[in-house]
C-alpha positions as CSV (number, residue, x, y, z in Angstrom):
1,X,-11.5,-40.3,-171.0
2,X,-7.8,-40.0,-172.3
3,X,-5.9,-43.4,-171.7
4,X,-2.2,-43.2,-171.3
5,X,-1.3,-46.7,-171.8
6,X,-2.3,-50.4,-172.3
7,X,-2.9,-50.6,-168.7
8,X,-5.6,-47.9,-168.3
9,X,-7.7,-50.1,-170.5
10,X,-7.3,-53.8,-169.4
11,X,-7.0,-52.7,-165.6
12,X,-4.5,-52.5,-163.3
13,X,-2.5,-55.2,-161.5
14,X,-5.0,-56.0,-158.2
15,X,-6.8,-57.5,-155.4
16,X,-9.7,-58.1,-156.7
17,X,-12.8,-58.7,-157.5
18,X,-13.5,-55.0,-159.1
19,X,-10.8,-52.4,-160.2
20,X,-13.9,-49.6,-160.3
21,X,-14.8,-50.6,-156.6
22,X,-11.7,-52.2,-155.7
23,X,-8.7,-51.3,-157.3
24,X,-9.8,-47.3,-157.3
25,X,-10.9,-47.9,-153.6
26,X,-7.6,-49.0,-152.5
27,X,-6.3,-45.8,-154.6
28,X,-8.9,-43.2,-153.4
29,X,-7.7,-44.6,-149.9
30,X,-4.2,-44.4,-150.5
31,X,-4.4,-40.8,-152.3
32,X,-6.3,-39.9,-148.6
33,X,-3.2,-41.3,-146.7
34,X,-0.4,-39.6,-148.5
35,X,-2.3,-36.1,-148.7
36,X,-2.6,-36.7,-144.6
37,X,1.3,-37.1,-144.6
38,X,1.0,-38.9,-141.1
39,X,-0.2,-42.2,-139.5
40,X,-3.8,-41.3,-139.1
41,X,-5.6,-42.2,-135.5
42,X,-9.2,-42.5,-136.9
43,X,-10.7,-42.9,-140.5
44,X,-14.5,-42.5,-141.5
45,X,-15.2,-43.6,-144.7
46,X,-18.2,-42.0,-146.2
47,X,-19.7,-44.1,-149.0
48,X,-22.0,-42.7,-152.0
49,X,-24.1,-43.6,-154.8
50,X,-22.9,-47.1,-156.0
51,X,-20.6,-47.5,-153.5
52,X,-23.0,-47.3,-151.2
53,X,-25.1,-50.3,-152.3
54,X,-22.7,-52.4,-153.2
55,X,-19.6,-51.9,-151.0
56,X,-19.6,-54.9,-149.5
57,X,-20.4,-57.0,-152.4
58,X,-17.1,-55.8,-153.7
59,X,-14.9,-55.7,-150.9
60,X,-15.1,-51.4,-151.0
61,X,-14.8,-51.0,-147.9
62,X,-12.0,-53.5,-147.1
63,X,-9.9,-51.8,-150.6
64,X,-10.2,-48.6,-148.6
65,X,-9.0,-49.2,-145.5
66,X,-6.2,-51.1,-147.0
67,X,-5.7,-47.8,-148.5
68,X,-5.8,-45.7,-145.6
69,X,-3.3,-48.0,-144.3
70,X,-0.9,-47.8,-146.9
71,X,-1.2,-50.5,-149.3
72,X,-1.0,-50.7,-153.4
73,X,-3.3,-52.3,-155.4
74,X,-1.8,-55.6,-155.7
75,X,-1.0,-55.8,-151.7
76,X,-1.7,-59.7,-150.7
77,X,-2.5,-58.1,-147.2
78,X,-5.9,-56.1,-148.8
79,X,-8.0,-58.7,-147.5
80,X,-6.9,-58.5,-144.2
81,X,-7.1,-54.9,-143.7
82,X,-9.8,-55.1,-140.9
83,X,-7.7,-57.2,-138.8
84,X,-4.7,-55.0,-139.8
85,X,-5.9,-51.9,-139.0
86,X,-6.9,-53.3,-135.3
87,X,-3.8,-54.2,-134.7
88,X,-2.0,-50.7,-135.8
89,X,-5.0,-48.7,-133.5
90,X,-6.8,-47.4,-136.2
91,X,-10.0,-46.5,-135.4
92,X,-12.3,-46.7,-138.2
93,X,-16.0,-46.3,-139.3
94,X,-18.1,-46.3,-142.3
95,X,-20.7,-44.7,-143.5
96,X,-23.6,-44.7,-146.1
97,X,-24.8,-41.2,-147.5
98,X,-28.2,-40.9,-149.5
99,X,-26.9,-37.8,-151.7
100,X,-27.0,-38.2,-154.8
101,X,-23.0,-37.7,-156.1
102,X,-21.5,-36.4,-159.3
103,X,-20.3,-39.8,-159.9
104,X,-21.3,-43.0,-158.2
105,X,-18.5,-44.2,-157.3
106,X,-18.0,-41.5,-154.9
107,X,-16.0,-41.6,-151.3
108,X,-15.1,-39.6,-148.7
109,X,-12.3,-40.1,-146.2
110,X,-11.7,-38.4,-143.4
111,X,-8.5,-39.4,-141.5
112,X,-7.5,-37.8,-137.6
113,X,-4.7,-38.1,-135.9
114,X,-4.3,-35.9,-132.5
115,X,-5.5,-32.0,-133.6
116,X,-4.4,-33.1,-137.3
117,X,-7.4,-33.9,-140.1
118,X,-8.0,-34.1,-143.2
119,X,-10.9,-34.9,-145.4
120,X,-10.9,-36.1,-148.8
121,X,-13.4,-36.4,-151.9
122,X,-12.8,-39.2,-154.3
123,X,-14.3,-40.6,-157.1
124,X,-13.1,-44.3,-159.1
125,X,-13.4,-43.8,-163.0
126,X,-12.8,-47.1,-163.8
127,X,-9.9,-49.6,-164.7
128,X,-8.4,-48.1,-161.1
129,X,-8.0,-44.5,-162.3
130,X,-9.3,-41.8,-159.7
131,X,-9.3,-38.7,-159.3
132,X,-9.7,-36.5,-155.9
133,X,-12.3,-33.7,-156.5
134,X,-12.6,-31.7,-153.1
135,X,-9.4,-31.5,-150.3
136,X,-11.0,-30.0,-146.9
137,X,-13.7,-27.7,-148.8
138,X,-11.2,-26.9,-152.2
139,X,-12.4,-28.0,-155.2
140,X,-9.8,-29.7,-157.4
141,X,-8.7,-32.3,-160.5
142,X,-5.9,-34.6,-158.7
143,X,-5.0,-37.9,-160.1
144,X,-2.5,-38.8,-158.0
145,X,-0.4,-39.9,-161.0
146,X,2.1,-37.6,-161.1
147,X,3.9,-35.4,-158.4
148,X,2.0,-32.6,-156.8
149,X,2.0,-30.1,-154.7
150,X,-1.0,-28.7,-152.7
151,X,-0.4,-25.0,-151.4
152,X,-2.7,-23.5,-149.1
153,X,-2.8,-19.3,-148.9
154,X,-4.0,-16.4,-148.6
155,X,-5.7,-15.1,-151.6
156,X,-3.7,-12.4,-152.0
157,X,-1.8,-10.6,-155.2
158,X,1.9,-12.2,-156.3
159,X,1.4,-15.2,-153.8
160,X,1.2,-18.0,-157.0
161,X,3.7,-16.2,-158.8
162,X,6.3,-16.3,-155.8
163,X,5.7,-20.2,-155.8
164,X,6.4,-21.0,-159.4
165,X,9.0,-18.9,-159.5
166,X,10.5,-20.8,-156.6
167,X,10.0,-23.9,-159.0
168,X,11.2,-22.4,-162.0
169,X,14.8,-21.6,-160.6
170,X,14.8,-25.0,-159.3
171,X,14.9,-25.9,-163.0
172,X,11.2,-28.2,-162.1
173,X,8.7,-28.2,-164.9
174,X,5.4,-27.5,-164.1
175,X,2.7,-29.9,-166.0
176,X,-0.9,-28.8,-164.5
177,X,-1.9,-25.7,-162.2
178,X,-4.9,-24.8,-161.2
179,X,-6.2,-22.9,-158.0
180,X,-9.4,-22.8,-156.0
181,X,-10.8,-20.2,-153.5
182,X,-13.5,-20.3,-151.0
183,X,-14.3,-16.8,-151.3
184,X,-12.1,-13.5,-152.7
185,X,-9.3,-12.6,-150.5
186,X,-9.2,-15.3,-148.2
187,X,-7.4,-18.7,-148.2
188,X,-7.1,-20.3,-151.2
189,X,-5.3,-23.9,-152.4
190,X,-2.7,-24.0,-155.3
191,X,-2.4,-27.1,-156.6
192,X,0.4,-27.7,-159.3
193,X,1.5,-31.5,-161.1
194,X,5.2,-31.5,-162.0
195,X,7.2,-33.4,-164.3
196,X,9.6,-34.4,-161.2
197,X,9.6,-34.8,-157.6
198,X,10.1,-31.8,-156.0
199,X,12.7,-31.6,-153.2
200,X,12.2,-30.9,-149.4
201,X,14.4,-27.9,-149.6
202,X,12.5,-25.9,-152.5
203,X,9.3,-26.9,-150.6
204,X,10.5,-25.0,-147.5
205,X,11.5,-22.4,-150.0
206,X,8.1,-21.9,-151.4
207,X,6.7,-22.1,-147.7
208,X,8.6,-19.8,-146.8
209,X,6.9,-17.2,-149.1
210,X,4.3,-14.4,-147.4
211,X,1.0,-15.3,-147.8
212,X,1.5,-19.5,-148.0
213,X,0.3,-21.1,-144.6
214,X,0.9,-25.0,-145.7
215,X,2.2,-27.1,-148.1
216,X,1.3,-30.9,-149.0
217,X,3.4,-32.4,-151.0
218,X,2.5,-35.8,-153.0
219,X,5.4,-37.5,-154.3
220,X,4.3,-40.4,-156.6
């Protein structure tokens, strides 16, 4: 694993008690939230491998939600996120799966809010870093540390070349690409990490391209 600072190796600032099973909850949960873009009506929490046996030990399931709901890793309100997330109407469930995960400290969140959903694959590598793996069936390598954007289209010729050229006379650096299909020719998600935010305006731009159907944009 390639540490970018001091912090990556002593942990970040947190709730406790665990920044594998705490601290990376709370961001696996968060990273759900923001990809939503919305207040979500309903969350189901899907627990795997390690998390599964010891959520509760380590207060998993109550970094999470907090999550979900919006808070950092140091939020004083973590431990009341049950209560919290009652009194905002957020349904919520969790659940235990017996598959056997790439990493064990696996997670799945899937948020609803009226005919909107998402679901999201996360794993917690330790000292609070994560990394989303899988965005509603797309594979990917998000972090959640940098800005992003997530473009969903149609598999089709030109179609990533009309985005970044969007970006590029917006003068925005592109850091990390990479694109996933579910099968040749049909829809496909873009996901590009850029040095800077990118503005609402050249996100409309790029959306406004032929073959993109969505856009998701994480600003960090």
């Amino acid at each position: 694993m390639k540490y970018r600072s001091v912090f990556d190796i002593i942990g970040p600032v947190m709730v406790g008690p665990s920044s594998s099973h705490t601290a990376g909850a709370v961001r696996i949960g968060q990273l759900a939230r923001q990809l939503f873009g919305r207040e979500p009506e309903r969350a189901d929490i899907h627990f795997f491998g390690s998390f599964a046996h010891t959520y509760r030990g380590h207060a998993t399931d109550v970094a999470i939600l907090a999550g979900v709901l919006g808070m950092g890793t140091d939020d004083p309100r973590i431990p009341r996120a049950f209560d919290i997330a009652r009194q905002r109407g957020l349904a919520y469930a969790f659940h235990l799966q017996a598959a056997v995960p790439a990493h064990p400290n696996t997670a799945r969140v899937d948020l609803v809010s009226g005919e909107h959903r998402i679901s999201v694959l996360g794993v917690s590598l330790g000292g609070g870093l994560v990394q989303v793996t899988r965005v509603d069936g797309f594979e990917l390598h998000l972090s959640g540390d940098a800005p992003a954007l997530l473009i969903f289209h149609e598999d089709a010729a030109g179609t990533i070349a009309s985005a970044t050229r969007m970006l590029a006379q917006a003068n925005i650096n592109i850091s990390r690409m990479e694109v996933s299909r579910t099968e040749r020719g049909r829809e496909a998600l873009m996901v590009i990490e850029t040095d800077q935010a990118v503005p609402e305006d050249v996100t409309q731009l790029i959306l406004a391209q032929r073959h993109i159907h969505s856009i998701v944009r994480l600003d960090v």
